[in-house]
Each structure stands twice: as C-alpha cells, then as structure tokens.
PAKE-992721 format. One record per residue: residue in three letters; x, y, z of N, C-alpha, C, O, CB in turn. Coordinates in steps of 0.05 Angstrom, whole numbers, padded with zeros to 5 digits, always signed. Glycine has a CB too. Layout:
BEGIN
ALAXYZXYZXYZXYZXYZ;...
***
This chain:
BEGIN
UNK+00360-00016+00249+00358-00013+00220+00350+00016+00214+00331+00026+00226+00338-00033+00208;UNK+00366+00033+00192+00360+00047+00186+00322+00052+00179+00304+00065+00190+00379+00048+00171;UNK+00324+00034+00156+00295+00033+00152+00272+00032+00164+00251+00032+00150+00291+00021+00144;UNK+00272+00030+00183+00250+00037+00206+00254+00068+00205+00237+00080+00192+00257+00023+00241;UNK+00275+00081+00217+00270+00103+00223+00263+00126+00198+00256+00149+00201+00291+00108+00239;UNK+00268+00111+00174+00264+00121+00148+00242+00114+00141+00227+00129+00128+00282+00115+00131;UNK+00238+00096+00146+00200+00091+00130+00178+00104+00124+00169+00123+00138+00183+00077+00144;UNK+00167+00092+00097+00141+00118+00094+00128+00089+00072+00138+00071+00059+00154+00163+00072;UNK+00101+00098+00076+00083+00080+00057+00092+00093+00036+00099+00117+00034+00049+00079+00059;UNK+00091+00070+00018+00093+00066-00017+00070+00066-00023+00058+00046-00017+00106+00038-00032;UNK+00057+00082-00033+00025+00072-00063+00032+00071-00092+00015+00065-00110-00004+00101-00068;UNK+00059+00076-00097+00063+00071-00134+00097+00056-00131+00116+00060-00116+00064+00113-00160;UNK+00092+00038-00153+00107+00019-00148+00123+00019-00189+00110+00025-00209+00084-00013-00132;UNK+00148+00012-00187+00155+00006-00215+00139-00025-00219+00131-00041-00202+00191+00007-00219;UNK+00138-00028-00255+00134-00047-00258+00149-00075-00254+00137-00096-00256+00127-00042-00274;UNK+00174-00075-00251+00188-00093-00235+00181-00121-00222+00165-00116-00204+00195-00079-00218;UNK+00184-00140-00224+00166-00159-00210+00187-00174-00177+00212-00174-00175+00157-00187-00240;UNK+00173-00181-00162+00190-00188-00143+00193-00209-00152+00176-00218-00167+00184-00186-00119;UNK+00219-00228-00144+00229-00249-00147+00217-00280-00125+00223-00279-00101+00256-00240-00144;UNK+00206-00297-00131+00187-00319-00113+00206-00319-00092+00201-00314-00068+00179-00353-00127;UNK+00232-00327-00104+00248-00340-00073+00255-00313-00061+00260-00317-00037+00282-00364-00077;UNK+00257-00289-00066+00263-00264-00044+00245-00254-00036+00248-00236-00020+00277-00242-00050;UNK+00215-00264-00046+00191-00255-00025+00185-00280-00013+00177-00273+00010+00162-00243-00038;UNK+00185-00309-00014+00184-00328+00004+00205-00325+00024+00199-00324+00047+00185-00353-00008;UNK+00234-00322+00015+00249-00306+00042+00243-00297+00068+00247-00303+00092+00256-00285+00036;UNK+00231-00277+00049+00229-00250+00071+00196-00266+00091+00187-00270+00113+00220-00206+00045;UNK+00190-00268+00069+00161-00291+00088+00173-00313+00114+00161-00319+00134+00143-00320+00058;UNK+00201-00323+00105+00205-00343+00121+00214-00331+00151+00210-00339+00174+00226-00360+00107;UNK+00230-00306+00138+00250-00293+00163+00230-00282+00174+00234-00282+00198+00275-00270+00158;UNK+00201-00267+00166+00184-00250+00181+00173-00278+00202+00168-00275+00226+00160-00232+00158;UNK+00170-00303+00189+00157-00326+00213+00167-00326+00238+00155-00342+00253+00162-00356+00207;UNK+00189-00311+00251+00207-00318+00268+00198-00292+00285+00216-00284+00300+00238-00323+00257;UNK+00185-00284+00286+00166-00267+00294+00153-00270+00323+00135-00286+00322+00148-00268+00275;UNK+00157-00261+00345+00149-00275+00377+00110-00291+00363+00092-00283+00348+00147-00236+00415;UNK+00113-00313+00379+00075-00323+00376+00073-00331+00398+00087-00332+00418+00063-00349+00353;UNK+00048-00338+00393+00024-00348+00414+00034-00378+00422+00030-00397+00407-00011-00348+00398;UNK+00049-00382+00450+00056-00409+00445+00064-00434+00427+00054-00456+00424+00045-00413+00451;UNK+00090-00416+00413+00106-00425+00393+00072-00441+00367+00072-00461+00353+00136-00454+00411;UNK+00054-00425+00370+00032-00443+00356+00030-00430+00328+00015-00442+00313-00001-00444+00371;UNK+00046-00400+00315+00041-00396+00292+00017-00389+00278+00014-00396+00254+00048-00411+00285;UNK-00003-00373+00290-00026-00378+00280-00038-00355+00258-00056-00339+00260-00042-00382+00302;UNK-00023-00360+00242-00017-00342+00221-00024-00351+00193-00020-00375+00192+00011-00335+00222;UNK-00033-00343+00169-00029-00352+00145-00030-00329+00129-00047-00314+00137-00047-00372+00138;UNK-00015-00318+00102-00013-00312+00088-00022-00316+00058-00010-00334+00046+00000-00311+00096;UNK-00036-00306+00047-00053-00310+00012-00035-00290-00005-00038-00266-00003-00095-00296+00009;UNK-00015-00301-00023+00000-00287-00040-00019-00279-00068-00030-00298-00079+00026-00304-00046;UNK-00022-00254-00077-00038-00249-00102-00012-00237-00117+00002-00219-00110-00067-00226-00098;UNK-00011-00254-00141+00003-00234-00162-00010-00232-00188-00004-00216-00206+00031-00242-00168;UNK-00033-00257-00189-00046-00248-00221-00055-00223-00220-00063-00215-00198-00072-00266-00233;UNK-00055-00209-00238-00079-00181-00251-00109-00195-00245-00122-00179-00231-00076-00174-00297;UNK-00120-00213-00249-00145-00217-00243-00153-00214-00224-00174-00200-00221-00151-00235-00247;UNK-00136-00228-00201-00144-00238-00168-00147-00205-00162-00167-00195-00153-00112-00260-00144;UNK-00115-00187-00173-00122-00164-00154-00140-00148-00171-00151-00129-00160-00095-00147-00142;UNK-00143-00153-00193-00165-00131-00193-00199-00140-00176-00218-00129-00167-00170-00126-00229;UNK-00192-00158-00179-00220-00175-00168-00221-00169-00133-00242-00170-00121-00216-00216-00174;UNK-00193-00161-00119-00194-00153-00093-00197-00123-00086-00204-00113-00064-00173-00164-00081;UNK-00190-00109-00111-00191-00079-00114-00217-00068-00094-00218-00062-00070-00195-00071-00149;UNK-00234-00068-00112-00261-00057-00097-00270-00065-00068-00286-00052-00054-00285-00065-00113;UNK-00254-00091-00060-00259-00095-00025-00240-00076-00012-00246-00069+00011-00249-00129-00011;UNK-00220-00067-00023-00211-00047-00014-00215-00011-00019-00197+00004-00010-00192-00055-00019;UNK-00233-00002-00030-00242+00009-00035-00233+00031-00063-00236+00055-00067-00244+00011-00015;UNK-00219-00001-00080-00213+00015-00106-00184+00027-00105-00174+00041-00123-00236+00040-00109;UNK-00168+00018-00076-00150+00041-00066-00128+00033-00105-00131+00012-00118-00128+00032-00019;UNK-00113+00052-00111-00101+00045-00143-00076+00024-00132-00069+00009-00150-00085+00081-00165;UNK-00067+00022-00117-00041+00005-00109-00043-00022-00101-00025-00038-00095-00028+00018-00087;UNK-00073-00026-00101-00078-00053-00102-00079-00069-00137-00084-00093-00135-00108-00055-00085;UNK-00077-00062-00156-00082-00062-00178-00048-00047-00191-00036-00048-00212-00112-00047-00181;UNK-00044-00037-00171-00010-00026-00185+00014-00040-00179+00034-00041-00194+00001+00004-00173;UNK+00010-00054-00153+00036-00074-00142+00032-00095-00154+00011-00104-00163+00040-00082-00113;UNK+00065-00107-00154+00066-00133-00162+00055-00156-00147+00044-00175-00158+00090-00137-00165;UNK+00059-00153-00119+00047-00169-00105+00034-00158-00088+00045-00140-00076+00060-00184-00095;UNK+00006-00164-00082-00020-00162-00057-00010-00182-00035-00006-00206-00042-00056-00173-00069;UNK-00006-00175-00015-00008-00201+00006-00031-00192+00035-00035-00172+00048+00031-00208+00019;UNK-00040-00220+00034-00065-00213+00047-00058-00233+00072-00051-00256+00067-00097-00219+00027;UNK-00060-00223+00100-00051-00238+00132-00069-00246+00142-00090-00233+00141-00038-00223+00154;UNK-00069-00265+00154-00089-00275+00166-00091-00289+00188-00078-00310+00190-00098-00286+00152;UNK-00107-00281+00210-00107-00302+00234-00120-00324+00235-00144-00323+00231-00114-00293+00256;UNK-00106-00349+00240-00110-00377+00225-00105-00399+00255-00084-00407+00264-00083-00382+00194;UNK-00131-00403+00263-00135-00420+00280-00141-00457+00265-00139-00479+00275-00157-00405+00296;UNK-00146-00450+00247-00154-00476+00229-00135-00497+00226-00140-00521+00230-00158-00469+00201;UNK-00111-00486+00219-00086-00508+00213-00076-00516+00241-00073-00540+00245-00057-00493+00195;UNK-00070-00502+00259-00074-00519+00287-00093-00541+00291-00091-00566+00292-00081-00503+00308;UNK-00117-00522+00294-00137-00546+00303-00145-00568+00288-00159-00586+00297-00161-00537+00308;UNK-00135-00567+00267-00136-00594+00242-00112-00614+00255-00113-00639+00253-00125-00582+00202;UNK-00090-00599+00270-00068-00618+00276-00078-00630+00298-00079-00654+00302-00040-00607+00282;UNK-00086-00610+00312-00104-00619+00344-00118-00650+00338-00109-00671+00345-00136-00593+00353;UNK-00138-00644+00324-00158-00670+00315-00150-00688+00305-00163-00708+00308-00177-00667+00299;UNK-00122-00689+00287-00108-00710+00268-00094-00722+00289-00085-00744+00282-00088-00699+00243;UNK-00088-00715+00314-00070-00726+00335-00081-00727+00362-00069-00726+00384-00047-00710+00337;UNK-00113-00730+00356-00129-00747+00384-00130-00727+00403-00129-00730+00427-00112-00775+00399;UNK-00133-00699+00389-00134-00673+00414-00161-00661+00404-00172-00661+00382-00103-00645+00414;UNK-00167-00651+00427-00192-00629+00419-00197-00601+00419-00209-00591+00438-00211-00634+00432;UNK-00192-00593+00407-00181-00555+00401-00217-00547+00409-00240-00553+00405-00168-00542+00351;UNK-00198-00528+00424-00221-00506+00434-00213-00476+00434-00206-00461+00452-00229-00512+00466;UNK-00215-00474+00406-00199-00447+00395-00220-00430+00378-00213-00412+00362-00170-00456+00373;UNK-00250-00438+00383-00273-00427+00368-00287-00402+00384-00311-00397+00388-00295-00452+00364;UNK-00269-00390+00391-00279-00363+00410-00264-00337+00405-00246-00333+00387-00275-00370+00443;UNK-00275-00314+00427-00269-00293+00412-00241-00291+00416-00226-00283+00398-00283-00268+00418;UNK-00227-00302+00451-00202-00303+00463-00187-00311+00439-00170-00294+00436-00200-00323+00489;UNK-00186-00331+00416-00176-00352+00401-00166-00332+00380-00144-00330+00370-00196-00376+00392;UNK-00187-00320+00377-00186-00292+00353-00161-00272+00359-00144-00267+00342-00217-00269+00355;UNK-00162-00263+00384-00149-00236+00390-00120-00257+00390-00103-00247+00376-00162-00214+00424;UNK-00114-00279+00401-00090-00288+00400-00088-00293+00378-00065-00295+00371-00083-00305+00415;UNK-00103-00298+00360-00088-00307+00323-00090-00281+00313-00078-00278+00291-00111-00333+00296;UNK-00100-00262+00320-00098-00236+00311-00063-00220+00324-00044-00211+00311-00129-00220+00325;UNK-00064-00222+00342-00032-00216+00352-00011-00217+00340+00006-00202+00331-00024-00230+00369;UNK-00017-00249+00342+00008-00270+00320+00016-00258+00295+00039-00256+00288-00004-00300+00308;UNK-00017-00247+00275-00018-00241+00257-00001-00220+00250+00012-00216+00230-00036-00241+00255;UNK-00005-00205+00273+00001-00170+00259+00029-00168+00270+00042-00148+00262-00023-00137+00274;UNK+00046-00190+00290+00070-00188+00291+00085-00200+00260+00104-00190+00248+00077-00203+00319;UNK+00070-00224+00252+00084-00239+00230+00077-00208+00214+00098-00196+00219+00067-00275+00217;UNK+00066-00195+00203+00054-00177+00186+00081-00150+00182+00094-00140+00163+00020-00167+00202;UNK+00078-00145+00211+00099-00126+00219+00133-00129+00217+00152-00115+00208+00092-00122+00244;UNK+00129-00154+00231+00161-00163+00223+00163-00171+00184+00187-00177+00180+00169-00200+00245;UNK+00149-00172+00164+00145-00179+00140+00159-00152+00128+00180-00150+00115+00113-00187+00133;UNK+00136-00129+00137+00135-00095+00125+00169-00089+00133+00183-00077+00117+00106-00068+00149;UNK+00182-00101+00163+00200-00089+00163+00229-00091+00147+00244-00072+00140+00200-00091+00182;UNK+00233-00117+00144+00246-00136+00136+00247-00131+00099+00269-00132+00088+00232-00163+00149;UNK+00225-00128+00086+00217-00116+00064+00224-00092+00059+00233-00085+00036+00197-00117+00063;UNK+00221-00078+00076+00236-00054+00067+00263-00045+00069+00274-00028+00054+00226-00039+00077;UNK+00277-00063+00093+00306-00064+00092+00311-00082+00058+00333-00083+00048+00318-00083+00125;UNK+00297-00090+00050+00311-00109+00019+00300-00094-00002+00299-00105-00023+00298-00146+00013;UNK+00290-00065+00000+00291-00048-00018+00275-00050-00027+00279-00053-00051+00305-00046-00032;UNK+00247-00049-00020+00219-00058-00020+00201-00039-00016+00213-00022-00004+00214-00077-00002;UNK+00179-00033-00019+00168-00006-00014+00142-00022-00007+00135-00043-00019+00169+00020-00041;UNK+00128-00011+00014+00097-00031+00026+00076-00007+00030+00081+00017+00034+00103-00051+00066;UNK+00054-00017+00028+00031-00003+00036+00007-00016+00059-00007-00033+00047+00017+00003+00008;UNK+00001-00014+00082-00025-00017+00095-00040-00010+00097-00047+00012+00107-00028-00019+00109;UNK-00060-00038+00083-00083-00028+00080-00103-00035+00101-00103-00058+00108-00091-00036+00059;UNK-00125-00014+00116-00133-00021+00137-00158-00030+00128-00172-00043+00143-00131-00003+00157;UNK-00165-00024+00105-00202-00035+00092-00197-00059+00098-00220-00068+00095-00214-00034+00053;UNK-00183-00081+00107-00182-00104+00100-00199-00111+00125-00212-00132+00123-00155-00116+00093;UNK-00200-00097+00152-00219-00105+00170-00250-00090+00167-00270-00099+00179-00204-00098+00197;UNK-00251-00071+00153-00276-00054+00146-00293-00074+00134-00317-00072+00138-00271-00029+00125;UNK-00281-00097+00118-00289-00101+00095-00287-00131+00091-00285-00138+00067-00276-00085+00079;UNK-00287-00149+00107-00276-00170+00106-00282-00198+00096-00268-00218+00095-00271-00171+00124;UNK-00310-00194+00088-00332-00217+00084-00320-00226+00051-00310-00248+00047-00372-00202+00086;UNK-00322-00214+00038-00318-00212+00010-00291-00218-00003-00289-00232-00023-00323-00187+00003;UNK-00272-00208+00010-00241-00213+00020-00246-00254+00031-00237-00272+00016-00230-00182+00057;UNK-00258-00258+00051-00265-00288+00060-00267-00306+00033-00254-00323+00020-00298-00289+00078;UNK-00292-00292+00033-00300-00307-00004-00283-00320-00024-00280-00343-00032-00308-00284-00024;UNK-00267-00284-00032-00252-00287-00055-00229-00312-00051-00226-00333-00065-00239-00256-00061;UNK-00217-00304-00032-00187-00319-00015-00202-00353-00014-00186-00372-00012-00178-00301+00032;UNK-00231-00360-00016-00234-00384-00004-00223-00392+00027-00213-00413+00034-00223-00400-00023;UNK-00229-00368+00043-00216-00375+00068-00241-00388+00087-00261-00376+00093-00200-00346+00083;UNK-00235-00411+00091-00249-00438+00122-00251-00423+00134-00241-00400+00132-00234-00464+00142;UNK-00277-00439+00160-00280-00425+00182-00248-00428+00202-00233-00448+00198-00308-00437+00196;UNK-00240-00405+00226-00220-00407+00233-00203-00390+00227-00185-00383+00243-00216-00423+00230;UNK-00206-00381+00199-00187-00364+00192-00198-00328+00179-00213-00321+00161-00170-00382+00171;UNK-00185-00317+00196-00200-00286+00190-00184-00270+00173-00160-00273+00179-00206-00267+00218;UNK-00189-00248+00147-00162-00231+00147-00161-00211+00156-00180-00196+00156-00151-00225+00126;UNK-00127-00203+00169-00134-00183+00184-00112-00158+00180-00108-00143+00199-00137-00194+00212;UNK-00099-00156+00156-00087-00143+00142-00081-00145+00119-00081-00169+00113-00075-00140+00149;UNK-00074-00128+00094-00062-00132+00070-00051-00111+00064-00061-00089+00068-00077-00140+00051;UNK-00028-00114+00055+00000-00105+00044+00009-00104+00017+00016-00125+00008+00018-00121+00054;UNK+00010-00089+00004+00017-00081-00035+00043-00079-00016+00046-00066+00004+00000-00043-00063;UNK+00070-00102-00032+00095-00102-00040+00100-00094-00067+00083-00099-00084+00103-00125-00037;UNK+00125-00078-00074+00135-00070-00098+00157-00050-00095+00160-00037-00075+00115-00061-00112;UNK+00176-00047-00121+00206-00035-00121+00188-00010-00120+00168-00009-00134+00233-00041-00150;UNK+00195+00014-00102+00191+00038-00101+00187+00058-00123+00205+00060-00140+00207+00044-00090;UNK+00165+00073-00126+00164+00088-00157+00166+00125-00148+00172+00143-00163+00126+00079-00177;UNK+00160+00126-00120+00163+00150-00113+00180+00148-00089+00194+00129-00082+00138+00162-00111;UNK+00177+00172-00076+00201+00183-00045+00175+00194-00044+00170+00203-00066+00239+00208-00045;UNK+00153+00199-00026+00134+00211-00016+00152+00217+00013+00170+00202+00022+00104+00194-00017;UNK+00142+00242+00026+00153+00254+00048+00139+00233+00065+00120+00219+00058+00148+00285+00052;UNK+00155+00235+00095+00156+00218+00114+00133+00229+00136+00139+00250+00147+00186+00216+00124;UNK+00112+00219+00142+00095+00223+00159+00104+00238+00182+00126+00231+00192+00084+00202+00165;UNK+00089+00258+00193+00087+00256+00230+00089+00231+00241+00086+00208+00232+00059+00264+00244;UNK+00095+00244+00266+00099+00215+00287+00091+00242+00310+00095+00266+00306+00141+00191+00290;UNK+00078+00228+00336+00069+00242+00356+00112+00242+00374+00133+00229+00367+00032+00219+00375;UNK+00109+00257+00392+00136+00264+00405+00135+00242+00424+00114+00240+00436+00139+00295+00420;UNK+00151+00227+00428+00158+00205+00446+00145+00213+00481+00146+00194+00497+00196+00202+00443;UNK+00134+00238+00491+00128+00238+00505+00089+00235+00506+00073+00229+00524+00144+00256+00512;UNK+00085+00240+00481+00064+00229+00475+00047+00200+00476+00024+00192+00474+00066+00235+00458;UNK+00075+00187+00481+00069+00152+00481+00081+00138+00504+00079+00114+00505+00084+00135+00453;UNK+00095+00152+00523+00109+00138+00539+00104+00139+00571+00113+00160+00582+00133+00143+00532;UNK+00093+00122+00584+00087+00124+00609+00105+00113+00633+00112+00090+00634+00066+00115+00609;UNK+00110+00133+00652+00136+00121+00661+00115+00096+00692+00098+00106+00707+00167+00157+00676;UNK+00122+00070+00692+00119+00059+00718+00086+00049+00710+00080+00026+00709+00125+00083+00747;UNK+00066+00072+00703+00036+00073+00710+00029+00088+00688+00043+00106+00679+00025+00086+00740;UNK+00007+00079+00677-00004+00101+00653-00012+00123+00677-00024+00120+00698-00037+00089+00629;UNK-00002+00150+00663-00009+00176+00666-00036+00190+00652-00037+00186+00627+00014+00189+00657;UNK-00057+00206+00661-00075+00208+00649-00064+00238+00637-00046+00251+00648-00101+00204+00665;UNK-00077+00247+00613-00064+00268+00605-00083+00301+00620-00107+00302+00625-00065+00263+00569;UNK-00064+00320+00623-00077+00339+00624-00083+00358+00599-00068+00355+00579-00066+00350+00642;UNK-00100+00373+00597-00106+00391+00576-00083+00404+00563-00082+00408+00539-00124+00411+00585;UNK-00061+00413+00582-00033+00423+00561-00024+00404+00548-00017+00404+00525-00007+00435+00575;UNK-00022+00378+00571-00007+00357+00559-00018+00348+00523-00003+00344+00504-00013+00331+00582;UNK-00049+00348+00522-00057+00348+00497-00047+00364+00476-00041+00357+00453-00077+00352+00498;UNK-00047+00392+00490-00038+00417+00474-00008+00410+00459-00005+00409+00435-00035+00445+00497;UNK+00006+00407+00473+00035+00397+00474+00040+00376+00448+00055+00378+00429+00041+00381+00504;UNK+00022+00355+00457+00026+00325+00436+00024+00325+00410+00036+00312+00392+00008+00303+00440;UNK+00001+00348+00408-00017+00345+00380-00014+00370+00369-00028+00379+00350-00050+00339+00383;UNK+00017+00392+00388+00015+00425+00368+00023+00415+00346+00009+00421+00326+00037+00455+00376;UNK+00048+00398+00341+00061+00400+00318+00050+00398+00289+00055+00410+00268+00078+00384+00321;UNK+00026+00372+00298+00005+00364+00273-00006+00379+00269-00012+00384+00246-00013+00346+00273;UNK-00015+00393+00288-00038+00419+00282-00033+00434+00263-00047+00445+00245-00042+00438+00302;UNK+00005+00433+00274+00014+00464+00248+00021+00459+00226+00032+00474+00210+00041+00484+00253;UNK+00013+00430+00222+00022+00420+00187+00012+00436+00176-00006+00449+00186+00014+00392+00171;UNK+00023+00440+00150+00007+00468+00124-00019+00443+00117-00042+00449+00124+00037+00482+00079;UNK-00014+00418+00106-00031+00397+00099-00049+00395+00115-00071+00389+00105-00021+00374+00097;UNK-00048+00398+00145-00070+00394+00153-00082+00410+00168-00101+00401+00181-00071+00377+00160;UNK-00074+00439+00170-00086+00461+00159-00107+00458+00144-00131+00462+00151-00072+00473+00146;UNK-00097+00449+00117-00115+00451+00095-00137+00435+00090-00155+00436+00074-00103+00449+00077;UNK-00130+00423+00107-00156+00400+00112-00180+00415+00121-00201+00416+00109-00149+00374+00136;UNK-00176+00431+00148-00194+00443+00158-00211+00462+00142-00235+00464+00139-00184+00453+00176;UNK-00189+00474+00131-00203+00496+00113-00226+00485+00091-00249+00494+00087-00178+00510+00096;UNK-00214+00467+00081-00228+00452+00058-00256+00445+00054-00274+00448+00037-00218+00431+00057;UNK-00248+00431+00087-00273+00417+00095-00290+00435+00112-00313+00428+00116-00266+00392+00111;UNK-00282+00454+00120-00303+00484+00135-00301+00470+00162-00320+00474+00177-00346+00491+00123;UNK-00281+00453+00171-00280+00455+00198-00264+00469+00214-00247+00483+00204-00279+00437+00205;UNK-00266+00468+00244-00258+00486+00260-00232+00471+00267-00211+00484+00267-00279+00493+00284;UNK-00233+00448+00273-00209+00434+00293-00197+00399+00274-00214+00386+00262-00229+00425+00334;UNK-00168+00390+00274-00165+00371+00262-00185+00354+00269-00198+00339+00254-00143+00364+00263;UNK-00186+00355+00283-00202+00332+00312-00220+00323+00295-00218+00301+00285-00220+00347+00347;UNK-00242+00341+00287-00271+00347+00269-00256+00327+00243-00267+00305+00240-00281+00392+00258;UNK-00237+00333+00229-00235+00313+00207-00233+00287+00215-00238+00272+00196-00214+00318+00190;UNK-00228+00277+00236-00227+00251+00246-00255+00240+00252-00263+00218+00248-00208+00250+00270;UNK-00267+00257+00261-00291+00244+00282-00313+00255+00264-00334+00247+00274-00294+00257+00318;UNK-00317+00271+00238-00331+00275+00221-00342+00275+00198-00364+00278+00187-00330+00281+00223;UNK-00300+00268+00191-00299+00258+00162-00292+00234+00158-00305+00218+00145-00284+00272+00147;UNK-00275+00230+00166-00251+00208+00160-00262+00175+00185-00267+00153+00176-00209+00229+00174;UNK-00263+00180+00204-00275+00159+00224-00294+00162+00244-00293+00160+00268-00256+00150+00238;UNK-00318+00169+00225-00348+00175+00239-00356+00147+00252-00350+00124+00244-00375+00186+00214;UNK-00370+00154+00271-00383+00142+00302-00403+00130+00282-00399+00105+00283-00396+00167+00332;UNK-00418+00134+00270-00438+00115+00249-00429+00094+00236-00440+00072+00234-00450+00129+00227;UNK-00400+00102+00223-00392+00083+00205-00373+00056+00216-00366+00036+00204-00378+00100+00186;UNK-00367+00067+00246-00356+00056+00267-00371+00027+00279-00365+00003+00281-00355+00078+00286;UNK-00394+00045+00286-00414+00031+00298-00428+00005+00276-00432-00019+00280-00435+00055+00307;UNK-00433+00021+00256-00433-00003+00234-00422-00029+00219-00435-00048+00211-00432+00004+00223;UNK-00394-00021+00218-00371-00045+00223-00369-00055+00240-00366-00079+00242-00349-00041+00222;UNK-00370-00043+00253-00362-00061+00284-00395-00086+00282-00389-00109+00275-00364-00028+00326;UNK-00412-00083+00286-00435-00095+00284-00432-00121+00266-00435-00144+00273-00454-00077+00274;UNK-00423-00111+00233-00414-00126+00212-00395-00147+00215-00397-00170+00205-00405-00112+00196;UNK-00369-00134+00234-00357-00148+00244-00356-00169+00257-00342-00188+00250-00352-00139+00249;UNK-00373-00171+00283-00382-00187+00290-00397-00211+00278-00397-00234+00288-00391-00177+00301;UNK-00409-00202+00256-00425-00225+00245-00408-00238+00224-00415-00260+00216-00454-00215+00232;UNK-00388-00227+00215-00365-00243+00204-00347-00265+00219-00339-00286+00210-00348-00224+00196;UNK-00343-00254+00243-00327-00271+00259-00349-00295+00278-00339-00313+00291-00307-00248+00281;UNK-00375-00291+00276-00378-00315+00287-00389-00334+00256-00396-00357+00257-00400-00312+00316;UNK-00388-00317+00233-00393-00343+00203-00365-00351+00211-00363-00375+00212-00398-00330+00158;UNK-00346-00341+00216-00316-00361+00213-00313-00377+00237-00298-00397+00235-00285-00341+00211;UNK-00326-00372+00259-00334-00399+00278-00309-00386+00311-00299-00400+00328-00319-00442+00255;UNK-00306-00350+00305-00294-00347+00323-00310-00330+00345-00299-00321+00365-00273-00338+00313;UNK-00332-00328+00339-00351-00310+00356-00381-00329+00359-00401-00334+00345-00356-00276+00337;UNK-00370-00337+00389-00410-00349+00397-00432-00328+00409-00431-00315+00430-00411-00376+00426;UNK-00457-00329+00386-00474-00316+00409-00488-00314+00437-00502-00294+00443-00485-00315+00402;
***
C-alpha cells in the first residue's frame, strides 16, 4: 500500500463525521490481525460525544485533537472477555499475571496497528497517542473498564484538515540485523542519527533549549529518567488494581 509509505500523523481533522458502518468496517478488517492463540484479546471504546472527549482531553494532556476528531478510539488489552468464557464453560483462566498482560498487550497494538493502517488507506487521517500509557488510571475510570482490561493506546480518527510534512525515519541500516543482533560502533551511531541531526527543526530545538546535543532534548526534556521512573512505578500499581500484576 501506498499509504504506509506515505504516512504522517494527522492532529487537525475537517468537521466531517465518519460514517458507523465504515468505521465498524475498518474495525472488523483490522480484527484479522495475527493474535495470541486465535484468543483476540483485544477491546476497543469508541468516543464520539463532545462530552466523553472532552472529559478524556486532560488524560491526555489537553493534546487539541482529542477534542477536534470525530472519533477518539481508545485499545485495549482485554483478558476479561476470555476469562468470563473460560468460567461460563467449566474452565479456569489463569490470565491474572504480568505474562497475560504483555500477550493482551501484543494482540492489542497489532489490532491497533492493523486499524491506523487500513484507515488510512480509506482516506482517513490518525493520530497516536502515547499519554494513554503515562496516564492510564483515569482513562480506566472514565471508559468504566473491569479488572483484566488495561488501555494501551488511543487513536483521534478523522477526514484530513492538513498535509503536515512526513517525518524522519532512521536508514534501514539502522534497524536491520543480519543472522545476530550486531552491537553498534561509535561511527555506526554517527552514521544512523547524521541525518536527524541535520534537520533545520531539530537544530532548533537545540538552540532553543541551550542544549549541546539532540540526545540532551530526549533525555532532558522530552523523556527524563525522573519522569520515567515515576510512571513506570504508577504503572505498576495500575496493572495490579486491574488484577494483572501480583505483588
């Protein structure tokens, strides 16, 4: 598909509304998606009132495209609807751990991924949002989501309002290991990461921010070791209230 190789996040969307049966569609065709022992462990929360998303806005940190798309869709790894089948049919699910998580998390972000792609081949413009794991307790709440089920992405669908330029991508030798992962050498770094370096944008980052190296906006500004360390902690205590983490 073209659209892969064309892709770029959407954040402004026309007012346009998507149509139920061509986003249930695209929901149906994204199901077909490789899983975890044909088990599906996936669920999806469709938002299209103005209320719901303004009411999900601030778990995301206010981002404007949660509050601008027609539809919010929020993914989720969903061990619950199994293990309800498990128990309704004289079985005993033992899917309350962290193993249980990372496989309904998998599932998730393939159903998620195959959704974004598929969507955008139907003339669709998507955004990922990553607050949705920063931030997830409140998101639980709002959604009324059981123990079992975590969210672990959300996606603003909507007809395209801009052409924003197409991201970097690292050079295919940057990602590809032939036989055995290769450890990198210091040119090899040099090599992967000149091109980003020489963006004018992120350039300007440095400057802006009075740092020396992109690196520094990552590890200083943008995804500090405090704020890391902090979620991650948070995290944890979310996933064992949903009954996927034992102490």
């Amino acid at each position: 598909m073209d659209s892969i190789k064309n892709r770029r996040t959407i954040r402004k969307y026309k007012s346009q509304d998507i149509p139920a049966d061509l986003l249930n569609g695209l929901i149906e065709e994204a199901s077909r998606a490789a899983t975890m022992g044909n088990m599906q462990l996936y669920s999806v929360v469709v938002t299209r009132s103005n209320e719901m998303k303004s009411k999900l806005a601030p778990m995301h940190f206010n981002q404007p495209m949660v509050t601008n798309a027609p539809v919010v869709l929020t993914f989720c790894a969903d061990f619950n609807r199994f293990s309800l089948w498990c128990k309704q049919r004289k079985a005993e699910p033992g899917y309350d751990n962290f193993l249980s998580f990372v496989n309904a998390l998998s599932d998730a972000l393939l159903f998620t991924q195959n959704f974004c792609t598929l969507a955008e081949d139907a003339g669709l413009g998507t955004c990922y949002l990553g607050t949705t794991i920063y931030n997830p307790e409140p998101i639980i709440d709002l959604l009324k989501l059981p123990e079992l089920v975590f969210p672990v992405a959300t996606i603003t669908v909507g007809y395209p309002d801009e052409a924003p330029a197409q991201p970097d991508r690292l050079p295919l030798k940057g990602i590809v290991h032939e036989e055995v992962y290769h450890q990198y050498s210091p040119e090899d770094i040099d090599s992967i990461y000149s091109y980003k370096e020489s963006l004018p944008e992120n350039m300007n980052f440095i400057s802006i921010n009075n740092k020396e190296t992109l690196a520094q906006i990552f590890t200083d500004i943008r995804y500090r070791k405090s704020d890391n360390e902090l979620m991650s902690s948070g995290l944890v205590k979310v996933l064992q209230r949903q009954g996927f983490f034992k102490e």
